[in-house]
N, C-alpha and C positions, 0 to 999 in steps of 0.2 A: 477629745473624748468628752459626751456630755449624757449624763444620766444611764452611765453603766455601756453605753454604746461606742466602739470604733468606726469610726466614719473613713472607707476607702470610696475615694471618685475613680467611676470607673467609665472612658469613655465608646459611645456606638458610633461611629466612622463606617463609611462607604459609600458607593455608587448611589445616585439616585433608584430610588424602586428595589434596592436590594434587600427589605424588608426590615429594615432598622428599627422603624416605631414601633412594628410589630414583637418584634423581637423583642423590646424594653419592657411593652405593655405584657408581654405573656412572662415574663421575671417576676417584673413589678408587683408589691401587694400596697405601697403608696403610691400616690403621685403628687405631684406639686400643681399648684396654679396655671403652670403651662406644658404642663404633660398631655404625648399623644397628639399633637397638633391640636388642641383643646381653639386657640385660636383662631375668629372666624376664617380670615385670610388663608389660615393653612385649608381649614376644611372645605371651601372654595372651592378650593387648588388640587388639592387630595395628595398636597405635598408637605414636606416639614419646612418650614418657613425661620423656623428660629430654634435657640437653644430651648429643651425637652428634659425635664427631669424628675423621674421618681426614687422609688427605693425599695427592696426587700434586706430584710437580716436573716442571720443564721446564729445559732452555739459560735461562740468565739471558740475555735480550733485549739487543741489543747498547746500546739507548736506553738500560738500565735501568742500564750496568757503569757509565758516571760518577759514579754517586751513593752507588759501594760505597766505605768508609774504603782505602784503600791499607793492604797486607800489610807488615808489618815486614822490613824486610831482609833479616836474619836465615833468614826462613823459605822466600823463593825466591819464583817464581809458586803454587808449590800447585796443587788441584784447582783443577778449571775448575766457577766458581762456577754454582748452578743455583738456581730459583725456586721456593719451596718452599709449596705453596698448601695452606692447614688449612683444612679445612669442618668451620663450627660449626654442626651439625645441628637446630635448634631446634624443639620441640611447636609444634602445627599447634592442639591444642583451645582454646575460650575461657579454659577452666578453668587453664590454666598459662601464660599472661598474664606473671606475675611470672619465668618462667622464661625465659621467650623475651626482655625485658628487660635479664635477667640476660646473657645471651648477646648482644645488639644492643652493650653496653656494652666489648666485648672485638673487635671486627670493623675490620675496614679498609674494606671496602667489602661490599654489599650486594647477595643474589641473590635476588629476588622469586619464586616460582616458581607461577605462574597455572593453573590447568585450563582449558585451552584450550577445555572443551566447557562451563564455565562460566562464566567470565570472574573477574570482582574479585568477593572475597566479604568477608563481614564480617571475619574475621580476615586475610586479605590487606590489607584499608582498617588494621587497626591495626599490621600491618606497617610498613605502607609510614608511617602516623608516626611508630615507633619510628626507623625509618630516617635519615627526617628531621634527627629529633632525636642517632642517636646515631654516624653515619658521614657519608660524604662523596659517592659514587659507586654507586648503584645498575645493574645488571644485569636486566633481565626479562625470565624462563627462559617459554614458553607451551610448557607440557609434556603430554603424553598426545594429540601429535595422532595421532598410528596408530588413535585411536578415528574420526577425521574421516572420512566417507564418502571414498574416494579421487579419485575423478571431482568434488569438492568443495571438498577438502582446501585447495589454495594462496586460494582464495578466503575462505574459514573464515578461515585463519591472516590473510590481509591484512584480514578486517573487525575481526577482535578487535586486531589490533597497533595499527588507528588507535583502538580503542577505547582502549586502553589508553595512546596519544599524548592524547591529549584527557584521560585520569583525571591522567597526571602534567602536564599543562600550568601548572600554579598552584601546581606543589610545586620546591623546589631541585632535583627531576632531571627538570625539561624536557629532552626530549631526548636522555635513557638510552638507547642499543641495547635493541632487544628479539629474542629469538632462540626458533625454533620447536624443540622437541628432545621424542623420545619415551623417556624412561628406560628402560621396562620395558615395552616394549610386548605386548601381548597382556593387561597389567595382573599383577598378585603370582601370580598361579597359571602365567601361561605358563611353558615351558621356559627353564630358561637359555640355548639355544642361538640363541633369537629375540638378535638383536644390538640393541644401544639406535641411536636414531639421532639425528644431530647435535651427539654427543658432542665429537669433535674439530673442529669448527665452534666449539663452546661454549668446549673448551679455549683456542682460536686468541683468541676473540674477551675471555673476562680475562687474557690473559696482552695482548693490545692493551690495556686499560684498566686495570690493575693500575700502581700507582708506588706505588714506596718508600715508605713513612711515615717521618717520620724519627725513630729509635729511638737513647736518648741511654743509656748505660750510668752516668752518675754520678748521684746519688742515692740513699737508702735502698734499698732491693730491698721491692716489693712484688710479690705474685703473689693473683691472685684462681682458687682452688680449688673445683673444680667437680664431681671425682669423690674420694675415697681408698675405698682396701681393703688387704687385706691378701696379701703373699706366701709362702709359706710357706717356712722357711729363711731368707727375705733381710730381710723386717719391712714396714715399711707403707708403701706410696705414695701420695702425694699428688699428682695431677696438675691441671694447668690452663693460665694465660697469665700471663706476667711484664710486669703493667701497670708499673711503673718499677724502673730500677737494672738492676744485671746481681747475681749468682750462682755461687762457685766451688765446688769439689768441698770437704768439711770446713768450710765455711760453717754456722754457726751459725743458724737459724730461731725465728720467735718464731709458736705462734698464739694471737693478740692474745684473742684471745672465751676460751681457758682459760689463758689466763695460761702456756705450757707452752714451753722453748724447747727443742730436739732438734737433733741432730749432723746435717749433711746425710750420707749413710753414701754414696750414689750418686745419677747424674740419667743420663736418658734422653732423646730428643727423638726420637718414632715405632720405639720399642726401638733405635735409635742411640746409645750410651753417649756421655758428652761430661763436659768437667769443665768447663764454664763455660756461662753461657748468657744474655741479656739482654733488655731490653725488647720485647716485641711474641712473644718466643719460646715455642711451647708446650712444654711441658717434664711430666716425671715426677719427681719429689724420693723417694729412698728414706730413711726414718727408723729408727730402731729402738725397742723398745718405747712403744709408739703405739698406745692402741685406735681403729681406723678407724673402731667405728661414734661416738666423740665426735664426728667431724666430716665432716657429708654435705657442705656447701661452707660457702667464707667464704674470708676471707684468710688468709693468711702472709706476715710482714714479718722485718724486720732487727728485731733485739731491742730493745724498747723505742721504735720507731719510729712505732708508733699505738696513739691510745690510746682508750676506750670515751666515745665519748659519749651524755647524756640528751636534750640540744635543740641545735636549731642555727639559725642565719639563714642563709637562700638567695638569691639573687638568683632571683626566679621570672618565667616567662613563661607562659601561659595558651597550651593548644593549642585554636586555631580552632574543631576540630571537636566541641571536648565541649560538650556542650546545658547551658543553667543555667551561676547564676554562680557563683564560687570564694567565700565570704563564711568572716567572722572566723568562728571559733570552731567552724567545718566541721573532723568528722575525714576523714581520706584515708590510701588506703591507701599509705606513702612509702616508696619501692624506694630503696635505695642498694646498690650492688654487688649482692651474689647476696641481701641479706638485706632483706624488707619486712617493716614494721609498721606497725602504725597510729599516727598522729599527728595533731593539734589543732594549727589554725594563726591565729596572725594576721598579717594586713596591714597593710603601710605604704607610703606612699611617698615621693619626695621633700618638701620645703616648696615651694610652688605657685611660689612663684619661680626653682625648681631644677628645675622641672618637665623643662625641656631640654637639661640637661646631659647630656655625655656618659659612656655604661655603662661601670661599675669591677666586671669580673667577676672579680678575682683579689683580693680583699680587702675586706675591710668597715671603712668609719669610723664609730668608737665618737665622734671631737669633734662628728659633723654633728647636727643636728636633723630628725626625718623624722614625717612627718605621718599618725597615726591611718587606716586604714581599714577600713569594717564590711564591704566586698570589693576584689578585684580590679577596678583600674579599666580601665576596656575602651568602647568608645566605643558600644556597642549597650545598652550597662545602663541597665536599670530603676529609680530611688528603692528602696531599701529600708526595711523597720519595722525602727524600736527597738526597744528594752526595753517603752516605754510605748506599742507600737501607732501611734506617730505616723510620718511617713513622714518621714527623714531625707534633706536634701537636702545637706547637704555631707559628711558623712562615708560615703563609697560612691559618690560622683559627681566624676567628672571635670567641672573649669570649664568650660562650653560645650562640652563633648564634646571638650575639650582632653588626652589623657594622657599622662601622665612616660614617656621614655622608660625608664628603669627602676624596678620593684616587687619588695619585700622580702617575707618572710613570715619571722615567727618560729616552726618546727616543734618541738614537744615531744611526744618520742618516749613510746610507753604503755609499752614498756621499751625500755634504750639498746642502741645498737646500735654497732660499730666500724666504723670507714672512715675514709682520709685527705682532707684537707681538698681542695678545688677537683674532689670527685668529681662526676658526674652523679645530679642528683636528679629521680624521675621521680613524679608524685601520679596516682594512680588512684583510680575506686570499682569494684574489683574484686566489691563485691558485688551490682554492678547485673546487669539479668538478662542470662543468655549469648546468651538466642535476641533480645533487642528489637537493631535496628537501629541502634545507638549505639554511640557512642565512647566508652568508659570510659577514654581517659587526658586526664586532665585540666590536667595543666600539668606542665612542667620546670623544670629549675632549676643552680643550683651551688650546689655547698656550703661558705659564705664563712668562717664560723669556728664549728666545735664549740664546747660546752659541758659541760665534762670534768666541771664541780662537780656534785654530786646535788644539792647546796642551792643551783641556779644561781639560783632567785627570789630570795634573798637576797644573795646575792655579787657576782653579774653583771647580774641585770636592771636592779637601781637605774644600771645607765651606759648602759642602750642608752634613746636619749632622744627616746623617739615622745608624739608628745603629740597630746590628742585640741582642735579647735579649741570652745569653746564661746561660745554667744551667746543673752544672755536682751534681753529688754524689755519694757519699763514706764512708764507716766505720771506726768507731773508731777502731784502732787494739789494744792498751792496755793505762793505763794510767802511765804518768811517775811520779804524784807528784798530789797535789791540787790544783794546776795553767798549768798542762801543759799533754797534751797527743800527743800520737802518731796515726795516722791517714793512713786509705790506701783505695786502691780501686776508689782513685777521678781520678791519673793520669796516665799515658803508664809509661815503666817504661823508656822508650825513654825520655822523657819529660822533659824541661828545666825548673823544679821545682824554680826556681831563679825567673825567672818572675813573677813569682803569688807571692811571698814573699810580705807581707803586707796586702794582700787582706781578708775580713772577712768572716767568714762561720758560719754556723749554727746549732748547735748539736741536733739532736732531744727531747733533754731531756728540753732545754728551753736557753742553754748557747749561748754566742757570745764568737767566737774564731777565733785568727788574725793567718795566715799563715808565722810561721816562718823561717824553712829555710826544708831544704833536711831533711831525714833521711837515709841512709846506700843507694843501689844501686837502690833497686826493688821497687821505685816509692812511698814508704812511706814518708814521711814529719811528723814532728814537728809545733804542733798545741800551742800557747801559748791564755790561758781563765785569762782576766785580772779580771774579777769579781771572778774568784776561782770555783770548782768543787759542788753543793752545796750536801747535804749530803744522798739527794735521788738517784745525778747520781753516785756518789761514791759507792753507794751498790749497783748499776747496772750494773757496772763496772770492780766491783770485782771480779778478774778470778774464774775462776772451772780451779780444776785439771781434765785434760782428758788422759787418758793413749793410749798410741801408741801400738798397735798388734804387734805381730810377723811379719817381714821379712817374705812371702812369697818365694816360691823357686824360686830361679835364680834373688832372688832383692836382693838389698843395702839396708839396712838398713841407714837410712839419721841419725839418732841420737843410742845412745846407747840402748839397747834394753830394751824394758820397759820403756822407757824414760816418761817421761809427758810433756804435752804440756799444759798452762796456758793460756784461753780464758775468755773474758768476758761473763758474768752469761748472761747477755741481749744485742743483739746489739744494740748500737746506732747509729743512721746514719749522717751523713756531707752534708750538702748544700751548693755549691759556685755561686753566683749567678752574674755575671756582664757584662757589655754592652760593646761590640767592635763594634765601627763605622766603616762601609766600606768602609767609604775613606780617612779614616786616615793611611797616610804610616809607622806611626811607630806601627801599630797595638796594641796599649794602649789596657789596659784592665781599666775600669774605672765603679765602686759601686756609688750607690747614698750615699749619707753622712747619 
């Protein structure tokens, strides 16, 4: 709150051409620097190209004055507090995805804005998940009905509103108002003089569904910046939204991506001068020597308050609508703040016994133990192939279509990127195509704890302790004694049988058997049963003579002829079962006790 005003962001989302700038400018009684496509490149284009924002106020609503801090003494009543509404104008084309993103993550609540003579269109559809995922309260503007046959019109509008009851039915804004309004009627070429209609309708109707966020002024000062340029005479501004802390006049700023801190010299909020300003506020920072074109957006913080990181862990969740699964070692395009890059992920999840505990979205436990997976487990997923082309049933599969309430992913950025911890993380395949009928955002997340080290494979991964479950088996080949058999078919005969020495296995017949060392060349071992053989597997055990046929023509006979060969009457089978962490360098094999 600064100089008597509540500041709520309120974002315009939708399809390209669905009259969104229109719609802000006909609100709007301010605009900022790059309001309206002010922008040569927008106006070019006759498109919105970037983030767009003005403002109008209203009477703070009498509902709304309990929830304002109480004025210091000192100062009296003061102005009579007013409601101070930013529209964050957001690109409409497939192509700037990451930008519209960028903008849902700065928002209070959400104004869908539909063309009314076409209904929901593909980038409307990934509106309304951004929404989802990154506000709390949606709005749905059905805009351009002056195009509607007149004699028509109220009919039109009531089939497309229940259309549009019916699209949010299954989403968190069941039951959003939707409201009929023509921005710019006649379309971009009419007169000015044609009046927009429904505007103060629309007004009435956010300033009904607007409340307070609540906006805390203590901690670091971060602001996420979204335009700078330069003034001439006064030096460089930086403007955007103060995602935490507040801001005084002669404040020190840091931007974290060059390393660079600068004097705050002056701030503004909609050319209004102010010497303080705090979270949720949009604000201007004037700097002095600053080349504005170093920095199109990014953040600015309190000096030394964030710092760069290369990879991170997330807590992720997989969005419904994107087709295909999320699997290990997929890149994705990873938005954090204003800045996306590409990133390489793997998955975990809980140990299958933690499978239902309850989500810890505000930090991550380095003592827990968390369970390998080759995707995202999800209750519709397919078996996936290994390495070896085999179809893998426990790593990438949920127990009986059983899933952990919460799943991890470790993201390593292709370069690092800066942002504060517990931000919103968004994964896309921004390079899928813009005209196919899909949903390119793939899953969400938090950002549970960076990783500041560039040698984090060395430093930090050895403690994050996911481990992959493995399971071989193999038969008993003969028995040597009442405490000891001989065993085969578990290992290659390549295999450095030394390693597994000590480890326990499982006989089918009901026995515990520790791995003691090698047997002869071909991959056989020496199994030693400290409880002893008991005298059901002993007569299971107990060879059959089988005779060897005759030498065919033009073979070797391998033993003397007629020879017999001594098998056991019933196979038994061998089970090895133990955990290898993936980020343990000495690649331990390690049994529950």
């Amino acid at each position: 709150m600064a100089g008597g005003r509540v500041n709520v962001n309120v974002g315009v989302l939708g399809h390209i051409d669905s009259g969104k700038t229109a719609l802000a400018r006909a609100l709007s009684t301010t605009a900022s620097t790059a309001a309206f496509d002010r922008p040569p490149q927008s106006r070019a284009r006759g498109v919105t190209l970037d983030l767009g924002f003005s403002s109008f106020s209203v009477p703070l609503p009498a509902r709304l004055r309990p929830a304002l801090p109480a004025p210091p003494p000192a100062t009296g009543a003061g102005p009579e507090p007013r409601l101070q509404v930013t529209l964050v104008d957001c690109p409409g084309h497939a192509s700037l995805i990451r930008t519209v993103i960028g903008g849902a993550q700065i928002i209070d609540l959400m104004m869908l804005v539909i063309d009314v003579t076409k209904g929901m269109q593909t980038q409307s559809a990934e509106c309304l998940v951004i929404g989802q995922i990154a506000c709390q309260k949606l709005v749905v503007v059905l805009n351009k009905i002056d195009l509607l046959p007149e004699g028509k019109r109220q009919a039109a509008i009531d089939k497309m509103t229940k259309k549009m009851q019916k699209t949010l039915e299954n989403t968190k804004f069941r039951g959003a108002p939707i409201i009929p309004v023509a921005a710019k009627p006649g379309g971009p070429e009419a007169p000015e003089t044609e009046a927009p209609q429904g505007i103060s309708e629309l007004i009435e109707l956010l300033t009904l569904q607007i409340s307070i966020p609540t906006r805390d002024s203590s901690g670091p000062f971060l602001m996420s910046v979204d335009h700078c340029f330069s003034i001439k005479g006064q030096g460089t501004v930086m403007t955007g939204t103060i995602l935490s802390g507040s801001i005084s006049l002669g404040d020190s700023v840091e931007i974290p991506a060059l390393k660079v801190v600068k004097k705050v010299k002056s701030m503004q909020i909609f050319h209004t001068p102010v010497t303080t300003a705090m979270q949720g506020d949009r604000l201007g920072i004037c700097v002095t020597q600053f080349d504005p074109k170093l920095l199109e957006r990014g953040l600015v913080c309190a000096p030394e308050s964030l710092h760069i990181i290369h990879a991170a862990l997330i807590s992720v969740e997989k969005i419904p609508y994107f087709r295909g699964p999320l699997q290990t070692k997929a890149k994705f395009h990873i938005t954090v703040g204003h800045e996306t890059v590409m990133g390489r992920l793997m998955f975990f999840s809980p140990a299958p016994d933690s499978f239902d505990h309850e989500p810890v979205l505000d930090a991550f436990d380095f003592s827990r133990e968390y369970l390998f997976q080759e995707q995202y487990l999800c209750k519709d997923l397919v078996p996936v192939a290994t390495d070896s082309g085999q179809t893998n049933e426990k790593a990438g599969q949920a127990t009986d279509g059983h899933c952990p309430r919460q799943q991890w992913a470790l993201v390593e950025f292709e370069k690092p990127v800066t942002c504060p911890q517990l931000c919103l993380v968004i994964g896309s395949r921004l390079d899928a195509d813009i005209h196919a009928n899909t949903c390119r955002l793939a899953f969400h997340g938090v950002l549970l704890h960076g990783l500041e080290d560039k040698n984090y494979a060395e430093s930090l991964l050895p403690k994050l302790r996911v481990y992959k479950l493995k399971h071989k088996h193999g038969l008993v080949d003969r028995v040597i004694d009442d405490y000891n058999v001989i065993g085969r078919s578990l290992f290659k005969k390549e295999t450095n049988i030394q390693l597994f020495v000590g480890l326990k296995v499982d006989l089918s017949t009901g026995e515990l058997g520790v791995i003691d060392s090698a047997f002869g060349q071909s991959g056989k071992f020496k199994i030693h049963i400290p409880g002893g053989l008991s005298p059901e597997s002993k007569k299971m055990l107990m060879p059959t003579i089988k005779k060897r046929g005759r030498a065919g023509p033009g073979e070797v006979a391998e033993q003397t002829e007629g020879a017999e060969q001594r098998e056991p009457a019933h196979h038994v089978t061998l089970s090895l079962s133990f955990k290898r962490y993936v980020f343990d360098t000495h690649k331990r094999m390690v049994q529950s006790p």
